[in-house]
Every structure is written in structure tokens, then in C-alpha cells.
RORODREN-798674 format. One record per residue (C-alpha): x, y, z; residue number from 1; chain. Coordinates in steps of 0.25 Angstrom, whole numbers. Layout:
<pts>
       x       y       z   seq   mol
       X       Y       Z   NUM     A
...
</pts>
This chain:
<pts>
       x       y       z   seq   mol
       0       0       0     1     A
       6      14      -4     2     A
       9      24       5     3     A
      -1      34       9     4     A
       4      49       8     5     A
       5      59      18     6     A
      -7      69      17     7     A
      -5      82      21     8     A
     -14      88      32     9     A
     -20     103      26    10     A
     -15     113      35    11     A
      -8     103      46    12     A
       4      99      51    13     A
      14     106      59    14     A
       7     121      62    15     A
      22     125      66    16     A
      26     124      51    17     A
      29     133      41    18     A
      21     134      29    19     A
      29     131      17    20     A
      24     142       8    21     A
      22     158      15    22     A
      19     170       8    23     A
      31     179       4    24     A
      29     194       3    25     A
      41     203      -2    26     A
      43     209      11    27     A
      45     197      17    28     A
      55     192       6    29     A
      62     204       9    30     A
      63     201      23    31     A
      70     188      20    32     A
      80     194      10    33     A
      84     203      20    34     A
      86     192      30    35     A
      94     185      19    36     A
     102     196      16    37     A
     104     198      31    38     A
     109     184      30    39     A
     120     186      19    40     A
     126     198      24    41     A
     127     190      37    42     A
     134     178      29    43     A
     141     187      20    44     A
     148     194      33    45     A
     152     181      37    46     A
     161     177      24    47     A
     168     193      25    48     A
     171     188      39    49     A
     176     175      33    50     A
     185     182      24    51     A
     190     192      33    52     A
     194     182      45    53     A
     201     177      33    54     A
     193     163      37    55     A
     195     152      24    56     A
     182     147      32    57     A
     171     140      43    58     A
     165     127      46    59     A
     149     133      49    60     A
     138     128      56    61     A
     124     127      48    62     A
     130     128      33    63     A
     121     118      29    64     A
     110     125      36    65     A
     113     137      28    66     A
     114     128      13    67     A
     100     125      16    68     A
      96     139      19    69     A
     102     144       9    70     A
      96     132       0    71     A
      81     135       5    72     A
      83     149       1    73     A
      85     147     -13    74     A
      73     138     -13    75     A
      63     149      -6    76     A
      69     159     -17    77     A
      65     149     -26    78     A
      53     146     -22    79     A
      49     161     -20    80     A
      52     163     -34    81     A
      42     153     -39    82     A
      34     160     -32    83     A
      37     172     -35    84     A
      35     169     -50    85     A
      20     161     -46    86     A
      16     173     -41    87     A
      20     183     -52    88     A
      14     172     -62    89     A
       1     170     -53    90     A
       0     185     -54    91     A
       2     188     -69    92     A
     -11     175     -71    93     A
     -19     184     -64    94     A
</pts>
């Protein structure tokens, strides 16, 4: 006898969850470029200080960590590009 499949319960589940899809304005876009930016100034601080302590390099905590970060920010941008173009083509149908 085959296998049954899981069926999802409509609107169950784990109410501590974050939804997987939220609406994105261009203010709040903004906000997480700036945070972004705010990260890679930080970052970029970090190699100067490398370079001027004339350090040839480190052995870091969490760099696979910040891979998959960085990873899961080109799959947002991605994503929000998709949708981006849905939207524009959703609104020239109308």
C-alpha cells in the first residue's frame, strides 16, 4: 500500500512561525539597505585594519555562517526581482 502524503492544515501549525512570503514597501527596502551598507562598511573597516596591522590573515569564528547569509541574500534579491517584475506585469494587464 502506497504512502499516504502529509496534508497541510490551512492556517496551522506552529503560531511562532514566520510567514514565508510579507509584503515589502520601498521604505522598508531602504531600511534593509541601509543595515546592509552598515554591515559592509563595518567589514570593510575590518580588512583596512588587516592591512595595516600588516596581518597576512585570521582563522574566524562563523564563516560558514556568513556563506549562507550571504547566500540567502542573493536568493531574496532574486526572489524580490520576480516579483518585482510580476507586479509591473500584473499592473500593465490591468
Amino acid at each position: 500500500m502506497a504512502k499516504k502524503k502529509a496534508v497541510k492544515k490551512a492556517g496551522g501549525g506552529n503560531p511562532d512561525r514566520v510567514p514565508r512570503k510579507e509584503p515589502y514597501s520601498s521604505d522598508r527596502m531602504s531600511k534593509i539597505l541601509e543595515r546592509i551598507r552598515e554591515q559592509a562598511a563595518r567589514i570593510s573597516g575590518l580588512a583596512r585594519a588587516l592591512e595595516d596591522a600588516k596581518i597576512d590573515s585570521l582563522v574566524i569564528d562563523g564563516h560558514q555562517m556568513l556563506l549562507r547569509g550571504l547566500n540567502q541574500i542573493d536568493n531574496f534579491i532574486d526572489n524580490a526581482s520576480r516579483s518585482v517584475r510580476e507586479a509591473k506585469t500584473g499592473k500593465e494587464n490591468l
